[in-house]
Backbone as numpy.savetxt, mean C-alpha at the origin, in Angstrom:
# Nx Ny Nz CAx CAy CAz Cx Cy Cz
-4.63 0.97 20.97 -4.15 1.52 19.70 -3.96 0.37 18.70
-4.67 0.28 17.90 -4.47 -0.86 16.65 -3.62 -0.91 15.57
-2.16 -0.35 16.09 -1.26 -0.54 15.60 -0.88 -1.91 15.20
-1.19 -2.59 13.49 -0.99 -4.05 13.66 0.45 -3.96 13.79
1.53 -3.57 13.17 2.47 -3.70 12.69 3.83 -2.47 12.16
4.87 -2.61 12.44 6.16 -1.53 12.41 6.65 -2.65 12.04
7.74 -2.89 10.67 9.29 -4.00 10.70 9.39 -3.58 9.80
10.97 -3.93 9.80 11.95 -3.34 8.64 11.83 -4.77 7.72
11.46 -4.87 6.66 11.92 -5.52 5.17 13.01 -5.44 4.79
13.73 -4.50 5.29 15.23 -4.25 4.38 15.78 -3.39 4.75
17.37 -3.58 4.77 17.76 -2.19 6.00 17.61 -0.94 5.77
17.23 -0.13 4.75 16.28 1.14 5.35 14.95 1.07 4.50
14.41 0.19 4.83 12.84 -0.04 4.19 11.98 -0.32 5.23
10.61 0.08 5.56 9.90 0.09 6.80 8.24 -0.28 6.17
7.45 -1.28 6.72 6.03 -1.26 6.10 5.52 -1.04 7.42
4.63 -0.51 7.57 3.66 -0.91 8.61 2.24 -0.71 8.28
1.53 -1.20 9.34 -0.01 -1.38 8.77 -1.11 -1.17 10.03
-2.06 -0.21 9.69 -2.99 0.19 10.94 -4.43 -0.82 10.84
-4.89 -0.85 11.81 -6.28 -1.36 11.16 -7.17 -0.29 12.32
-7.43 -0.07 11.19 -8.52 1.58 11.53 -9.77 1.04 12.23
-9.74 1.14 14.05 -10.91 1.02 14.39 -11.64 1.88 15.46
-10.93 2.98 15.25 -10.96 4.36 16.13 -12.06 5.13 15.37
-12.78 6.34 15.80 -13.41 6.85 15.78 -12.67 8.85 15.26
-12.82 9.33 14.46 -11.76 10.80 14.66 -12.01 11.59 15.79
-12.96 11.11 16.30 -12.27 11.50 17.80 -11.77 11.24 18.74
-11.44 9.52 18.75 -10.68 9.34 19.25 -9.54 9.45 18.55
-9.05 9.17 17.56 -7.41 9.52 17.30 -7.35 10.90 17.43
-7.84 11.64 17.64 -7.79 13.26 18.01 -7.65 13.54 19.69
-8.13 12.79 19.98 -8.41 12.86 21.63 -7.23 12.00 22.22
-6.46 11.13 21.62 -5.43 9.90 22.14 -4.14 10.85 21.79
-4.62 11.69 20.74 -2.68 12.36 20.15 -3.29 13.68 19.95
-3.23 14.70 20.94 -3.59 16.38 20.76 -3.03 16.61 19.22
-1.70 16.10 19.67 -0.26 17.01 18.09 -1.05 16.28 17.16
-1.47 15.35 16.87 -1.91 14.79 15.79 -3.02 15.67 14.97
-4.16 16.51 15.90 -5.25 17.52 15.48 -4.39 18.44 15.21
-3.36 19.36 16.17 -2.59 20.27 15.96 -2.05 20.34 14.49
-0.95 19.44 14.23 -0.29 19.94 13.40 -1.34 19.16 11.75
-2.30 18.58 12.01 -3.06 17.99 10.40 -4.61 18.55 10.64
-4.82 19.25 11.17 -6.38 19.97 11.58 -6.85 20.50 10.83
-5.86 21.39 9.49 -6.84 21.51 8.77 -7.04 20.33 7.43
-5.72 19.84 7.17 -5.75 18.83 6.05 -7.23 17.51 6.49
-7.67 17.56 7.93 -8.65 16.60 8.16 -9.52 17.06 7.79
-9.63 18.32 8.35 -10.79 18.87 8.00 -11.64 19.63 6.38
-10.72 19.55 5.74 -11.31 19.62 4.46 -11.76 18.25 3.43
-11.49 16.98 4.48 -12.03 15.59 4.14 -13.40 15.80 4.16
-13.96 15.90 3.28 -15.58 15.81 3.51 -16.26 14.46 3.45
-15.42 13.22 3.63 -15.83 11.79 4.36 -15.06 11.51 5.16
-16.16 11.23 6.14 -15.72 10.56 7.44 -14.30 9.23 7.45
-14.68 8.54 5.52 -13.77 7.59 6.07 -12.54 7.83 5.62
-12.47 8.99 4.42 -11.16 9.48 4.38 -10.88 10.51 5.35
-11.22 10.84 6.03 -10.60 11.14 7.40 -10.05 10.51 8.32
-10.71 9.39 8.17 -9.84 7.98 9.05 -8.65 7.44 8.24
-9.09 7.68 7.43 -7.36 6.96 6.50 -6.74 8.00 6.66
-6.72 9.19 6.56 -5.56 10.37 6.82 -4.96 10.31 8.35
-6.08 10.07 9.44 -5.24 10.11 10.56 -4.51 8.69 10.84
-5.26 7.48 10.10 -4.07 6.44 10.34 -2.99 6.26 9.35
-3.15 7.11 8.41 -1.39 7.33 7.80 -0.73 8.08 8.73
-1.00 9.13 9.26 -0.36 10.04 9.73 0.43 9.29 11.31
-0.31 8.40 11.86 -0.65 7.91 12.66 0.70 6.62 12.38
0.74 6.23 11.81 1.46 5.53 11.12 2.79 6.11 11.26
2.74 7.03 10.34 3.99 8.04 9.92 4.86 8.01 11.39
4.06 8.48 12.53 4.73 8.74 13.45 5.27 7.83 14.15
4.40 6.85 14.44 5.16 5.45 14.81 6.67 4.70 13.74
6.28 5.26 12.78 7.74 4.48 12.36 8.72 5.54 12.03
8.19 6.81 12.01 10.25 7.80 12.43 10.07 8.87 13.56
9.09 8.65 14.36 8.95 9.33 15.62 9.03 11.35 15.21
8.18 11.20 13.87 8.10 12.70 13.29 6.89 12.64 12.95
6.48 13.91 12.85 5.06 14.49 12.39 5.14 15.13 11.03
5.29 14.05 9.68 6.05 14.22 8.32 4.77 14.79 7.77
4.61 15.62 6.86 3.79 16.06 5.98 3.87 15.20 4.49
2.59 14.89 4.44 1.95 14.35 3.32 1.63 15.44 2.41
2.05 15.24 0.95 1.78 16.19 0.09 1.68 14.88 -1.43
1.42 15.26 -2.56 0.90 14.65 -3.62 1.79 15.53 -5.04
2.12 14.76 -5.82 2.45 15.25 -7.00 1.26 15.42 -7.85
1.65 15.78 -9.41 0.46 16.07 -10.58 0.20 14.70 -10.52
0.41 13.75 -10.11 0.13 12.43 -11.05 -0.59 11.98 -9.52
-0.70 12.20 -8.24 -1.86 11.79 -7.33 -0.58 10.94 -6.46
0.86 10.91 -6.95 1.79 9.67 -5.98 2.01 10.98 -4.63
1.91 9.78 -3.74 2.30 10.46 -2.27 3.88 10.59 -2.17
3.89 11.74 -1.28 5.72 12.69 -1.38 6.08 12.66 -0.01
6.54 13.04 0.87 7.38 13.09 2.07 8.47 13.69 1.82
8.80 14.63 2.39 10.06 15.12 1.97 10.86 14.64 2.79
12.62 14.05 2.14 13.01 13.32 2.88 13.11 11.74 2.59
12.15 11.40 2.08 11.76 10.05 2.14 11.01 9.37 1.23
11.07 8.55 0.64 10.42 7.69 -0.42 9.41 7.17 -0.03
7.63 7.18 -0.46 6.84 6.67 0.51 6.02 5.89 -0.04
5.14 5.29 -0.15 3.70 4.34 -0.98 3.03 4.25 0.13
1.58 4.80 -0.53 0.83 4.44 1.12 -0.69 3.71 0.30
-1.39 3.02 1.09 -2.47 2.01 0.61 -3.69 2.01 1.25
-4.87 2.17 1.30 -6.10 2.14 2.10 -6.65 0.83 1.93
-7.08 0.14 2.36 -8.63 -1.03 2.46 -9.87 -0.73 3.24
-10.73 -1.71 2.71 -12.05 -0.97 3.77 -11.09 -1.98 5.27
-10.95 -0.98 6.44 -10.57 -0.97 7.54 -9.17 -0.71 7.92
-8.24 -1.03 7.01 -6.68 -1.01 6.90 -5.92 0.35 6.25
-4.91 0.48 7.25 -3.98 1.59 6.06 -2.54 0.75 6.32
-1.84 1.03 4.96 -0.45 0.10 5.19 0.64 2.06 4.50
1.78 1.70 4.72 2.74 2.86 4.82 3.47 1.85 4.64
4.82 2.04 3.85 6.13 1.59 3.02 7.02 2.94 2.84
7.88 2.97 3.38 8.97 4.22 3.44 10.18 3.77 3.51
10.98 4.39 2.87 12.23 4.37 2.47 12.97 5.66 2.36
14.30 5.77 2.99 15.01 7.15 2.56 15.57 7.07 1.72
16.26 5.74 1.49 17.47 5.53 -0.03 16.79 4.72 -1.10
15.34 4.10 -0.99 14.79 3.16 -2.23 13.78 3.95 -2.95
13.17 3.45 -3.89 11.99 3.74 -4.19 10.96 2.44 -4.07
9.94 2.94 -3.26 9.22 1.66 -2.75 7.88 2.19 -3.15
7.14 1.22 -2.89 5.59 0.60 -3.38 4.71 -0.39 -2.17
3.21 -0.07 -2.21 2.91 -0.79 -1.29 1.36 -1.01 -1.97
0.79 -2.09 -1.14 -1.28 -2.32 -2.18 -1.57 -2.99 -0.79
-2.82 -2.90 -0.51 -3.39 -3.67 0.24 -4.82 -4.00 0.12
-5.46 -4.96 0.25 -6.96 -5.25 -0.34 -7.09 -5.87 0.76
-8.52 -6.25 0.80 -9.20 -7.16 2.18 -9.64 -8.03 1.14
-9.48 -9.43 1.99 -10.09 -10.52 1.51 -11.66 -10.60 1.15
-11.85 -11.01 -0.21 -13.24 -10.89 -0.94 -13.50 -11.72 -1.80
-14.44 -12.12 -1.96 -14.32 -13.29 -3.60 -15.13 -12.18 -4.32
-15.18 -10.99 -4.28 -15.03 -9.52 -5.53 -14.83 -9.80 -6.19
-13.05 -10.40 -6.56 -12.09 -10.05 -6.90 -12.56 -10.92 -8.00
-13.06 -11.90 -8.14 -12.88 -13.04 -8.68 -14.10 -12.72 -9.98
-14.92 -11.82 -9.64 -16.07 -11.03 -10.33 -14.91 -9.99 -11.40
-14.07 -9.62 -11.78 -13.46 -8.58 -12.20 -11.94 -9.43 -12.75
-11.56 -10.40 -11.93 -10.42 -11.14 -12.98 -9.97 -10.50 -14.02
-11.48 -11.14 -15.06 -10.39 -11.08 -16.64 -10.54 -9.83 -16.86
-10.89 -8.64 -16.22 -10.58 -6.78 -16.42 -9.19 -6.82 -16.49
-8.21 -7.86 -15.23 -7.08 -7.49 -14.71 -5.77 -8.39 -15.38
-5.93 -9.73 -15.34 -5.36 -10.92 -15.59 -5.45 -11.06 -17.07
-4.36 -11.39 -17.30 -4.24 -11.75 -18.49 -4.13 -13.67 -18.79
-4.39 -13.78 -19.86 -4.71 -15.38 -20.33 -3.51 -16.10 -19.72
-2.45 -15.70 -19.62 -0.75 -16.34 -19.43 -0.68 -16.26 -18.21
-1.49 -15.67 -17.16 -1.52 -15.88 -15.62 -2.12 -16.93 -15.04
-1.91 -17.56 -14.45 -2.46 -18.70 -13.20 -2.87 -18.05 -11.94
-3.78 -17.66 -11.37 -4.49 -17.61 -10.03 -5.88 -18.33 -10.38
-6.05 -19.45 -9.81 -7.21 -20.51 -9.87 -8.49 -20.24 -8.65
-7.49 -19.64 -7.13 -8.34 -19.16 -6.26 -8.38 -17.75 -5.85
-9.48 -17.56 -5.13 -9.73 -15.97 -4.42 -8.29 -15.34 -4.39
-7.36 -16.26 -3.12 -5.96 -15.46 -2.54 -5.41 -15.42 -3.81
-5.33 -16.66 -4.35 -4.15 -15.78 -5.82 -4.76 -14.85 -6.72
-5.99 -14.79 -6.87 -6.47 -13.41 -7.71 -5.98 -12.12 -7.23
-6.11 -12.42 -5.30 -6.32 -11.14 -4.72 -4.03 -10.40 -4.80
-3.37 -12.02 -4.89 -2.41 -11.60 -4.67 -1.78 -11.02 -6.49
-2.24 -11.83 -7.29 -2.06 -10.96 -8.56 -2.71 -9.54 -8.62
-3.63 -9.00 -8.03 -4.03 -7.85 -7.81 -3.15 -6.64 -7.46
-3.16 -7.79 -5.72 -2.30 -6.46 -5.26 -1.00 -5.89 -5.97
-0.02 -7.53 -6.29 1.50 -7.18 -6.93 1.16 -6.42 -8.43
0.04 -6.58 -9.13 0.10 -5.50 -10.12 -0.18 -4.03 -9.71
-0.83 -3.87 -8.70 -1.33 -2.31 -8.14 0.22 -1.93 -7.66
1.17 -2.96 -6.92 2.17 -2.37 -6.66 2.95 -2.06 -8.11
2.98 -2.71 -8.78 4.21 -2.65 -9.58 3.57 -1.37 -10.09
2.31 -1.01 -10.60 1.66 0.05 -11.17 2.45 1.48 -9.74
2.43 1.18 -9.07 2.43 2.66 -8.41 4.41 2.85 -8.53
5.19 1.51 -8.52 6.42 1.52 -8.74 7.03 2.22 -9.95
5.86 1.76 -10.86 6.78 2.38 -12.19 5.45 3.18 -12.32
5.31 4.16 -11.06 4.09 5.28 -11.89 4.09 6.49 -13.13
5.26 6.56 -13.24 5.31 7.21 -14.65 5.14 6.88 -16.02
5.10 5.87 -16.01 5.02 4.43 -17.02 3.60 4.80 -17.40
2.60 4.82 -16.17 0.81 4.67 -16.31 0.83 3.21 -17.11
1.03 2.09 -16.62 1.09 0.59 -17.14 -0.35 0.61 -17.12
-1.24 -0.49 -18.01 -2.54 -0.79 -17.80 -2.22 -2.62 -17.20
-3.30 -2.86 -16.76 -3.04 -4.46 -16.14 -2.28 -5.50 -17.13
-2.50 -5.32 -18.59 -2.33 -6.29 -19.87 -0.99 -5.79 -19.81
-0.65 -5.03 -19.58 0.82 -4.45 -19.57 2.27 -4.87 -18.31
1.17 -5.97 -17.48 2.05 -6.74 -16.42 1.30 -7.63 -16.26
2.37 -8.45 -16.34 2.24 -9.97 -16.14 2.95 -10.72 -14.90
2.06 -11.43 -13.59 2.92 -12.07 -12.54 3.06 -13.19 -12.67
3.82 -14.05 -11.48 4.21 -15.30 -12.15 5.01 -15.55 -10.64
4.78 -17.12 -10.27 5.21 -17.31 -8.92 6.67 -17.74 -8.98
7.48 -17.57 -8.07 8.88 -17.61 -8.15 9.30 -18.93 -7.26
9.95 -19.49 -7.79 10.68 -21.00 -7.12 11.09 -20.86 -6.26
12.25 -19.65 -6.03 12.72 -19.42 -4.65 11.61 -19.41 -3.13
10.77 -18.82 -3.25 10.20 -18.00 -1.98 8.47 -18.29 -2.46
7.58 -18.68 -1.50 6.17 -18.78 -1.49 5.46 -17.63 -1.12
6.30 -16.88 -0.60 5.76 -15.24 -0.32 6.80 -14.31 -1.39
6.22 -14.14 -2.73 6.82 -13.30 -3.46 6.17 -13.85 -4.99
6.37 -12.84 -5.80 5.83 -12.83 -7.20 7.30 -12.29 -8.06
7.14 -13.00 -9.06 7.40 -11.86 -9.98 6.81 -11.00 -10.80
7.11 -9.79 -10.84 6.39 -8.97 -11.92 6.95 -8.59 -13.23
6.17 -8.25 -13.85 7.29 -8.43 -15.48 6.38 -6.88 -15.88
7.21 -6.22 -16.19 6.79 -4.76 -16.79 6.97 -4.89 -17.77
6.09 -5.25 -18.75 6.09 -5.36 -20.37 5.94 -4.56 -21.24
6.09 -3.17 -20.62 6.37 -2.14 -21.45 7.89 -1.60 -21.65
8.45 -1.79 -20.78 10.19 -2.07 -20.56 10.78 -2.96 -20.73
9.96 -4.12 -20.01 10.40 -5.44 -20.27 11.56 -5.26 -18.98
11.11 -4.97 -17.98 11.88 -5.05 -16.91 11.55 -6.19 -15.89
12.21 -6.85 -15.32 11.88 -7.82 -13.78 11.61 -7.36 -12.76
10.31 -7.45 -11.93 10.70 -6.90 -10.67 10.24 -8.17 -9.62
10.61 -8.04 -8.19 10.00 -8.86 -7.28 9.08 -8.32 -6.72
8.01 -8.97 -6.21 7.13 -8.30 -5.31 6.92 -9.04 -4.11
7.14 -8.76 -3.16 6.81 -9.35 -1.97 5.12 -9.35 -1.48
5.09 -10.28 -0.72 3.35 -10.72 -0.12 3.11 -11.31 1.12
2.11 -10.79 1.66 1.92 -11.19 2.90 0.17 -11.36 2.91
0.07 -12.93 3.41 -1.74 -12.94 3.25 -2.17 -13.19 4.87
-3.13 -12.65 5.09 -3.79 -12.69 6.59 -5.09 -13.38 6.78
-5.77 -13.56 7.69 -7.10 -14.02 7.46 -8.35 -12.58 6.87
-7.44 -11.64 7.11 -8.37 -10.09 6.90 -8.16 -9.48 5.84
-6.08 -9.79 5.15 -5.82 -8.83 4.00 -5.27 -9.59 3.00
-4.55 -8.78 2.24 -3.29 -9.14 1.37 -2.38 -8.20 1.31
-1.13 -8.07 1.75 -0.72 -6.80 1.29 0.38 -7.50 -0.06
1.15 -6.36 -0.27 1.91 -6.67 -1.33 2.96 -5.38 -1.13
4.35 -5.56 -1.42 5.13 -4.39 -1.40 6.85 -5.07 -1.99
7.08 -3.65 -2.55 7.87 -4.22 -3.36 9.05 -2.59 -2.71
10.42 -3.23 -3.17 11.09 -1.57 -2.97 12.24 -2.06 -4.09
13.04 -0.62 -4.35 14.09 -0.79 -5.39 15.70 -1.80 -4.93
């Protein structure tokens, strides 16, 4: 089971992260309840690979509150849990999950690419510093988070600005410049990802 990861960030904040290398029949065949109770929500995936990201959220889900939580979506496309505050993230191979009962949390995850570096100035603004791949990829992710944090906002990239923090080498700041609010974003780089996650 390629469960990378379950840990608490914060005492009721939870990330974890799958790396999807199962087949839907095998995560169907390893967890019956798993087909049972999401059989038809899989099955109206008409790609194979969003079918794999649905059973390793779900998959997910269960490993970190030992429940079979239903995924549902607001008008605006943010993921709901009832119960629970959630951000969930796909990459090609990865799913990451960020849940909270008392915060409001956020989560991004990308796979390492020099892509990223093709698309920059779409994202980055002139007043940012990322010189290499990882810091493009990590200004990426902490703006995708801060974007899903303040999703009512609908921020465009020019509309946040990051910036590395003295304290801590794993963390950003984010600046919501439509509020003009502070936020932190936390980061974690791998030889495979980046994630990024931030909570209230």
């Amino acid at each position: 089971m390629p469960l990378l990861s379950v840990k608490n960030v914060s005492a009721d904040v939870r990330l974890g992260i799958w790396k999807i290398e199962e087949s839907v029949e095998t995560f169907i065949s390893s967890s019956p309840a798993l087909s049972l109770v999401y059989q038809q929500e899989i099955t109206i995936c008409h790609s194979e690979v969003r079918r794999l990201e649905k059973l390793a959220v779900y998959s997910l889900l269960w490993e970190m509150t030992g429940c079979h939580l239903k995924l549902a979506h607001n008008a605006a496309g943010k993921p709901m849990v009832e119960g629970w505050n959630i951000s969930v993230s796909h990459t090609k191979g990865y799913a990451a999950v960020i849940l909270s009962q008392t915060s409001e949390v956020a989560v991004d995850i990308e796979y390492i690419s020099n892509r990223v570096s093709r698309i920059a100035d779409k994202f980055m603004r002139p007043d940012e510093d990322a010189p290499s791949v990882i810091d493009q990829l990590i200004n990426w992710c902490a703006k995708e988070t801060l974007y899903k944090f303040c999703s009512s906002q609908n921020l465009q990239y020019f509309e946040m600005k990051i910036s590395s923090v003295d304290f801590s080498p794993s963390k950003r700041h984010a600046h919501n410049l439509k509020d003009d609010s502070l936020h932190v974003v936390c980061y974690e780089i791998t030889p495979e990802f980046v994630v990024a996650y931030m909570w209230a």
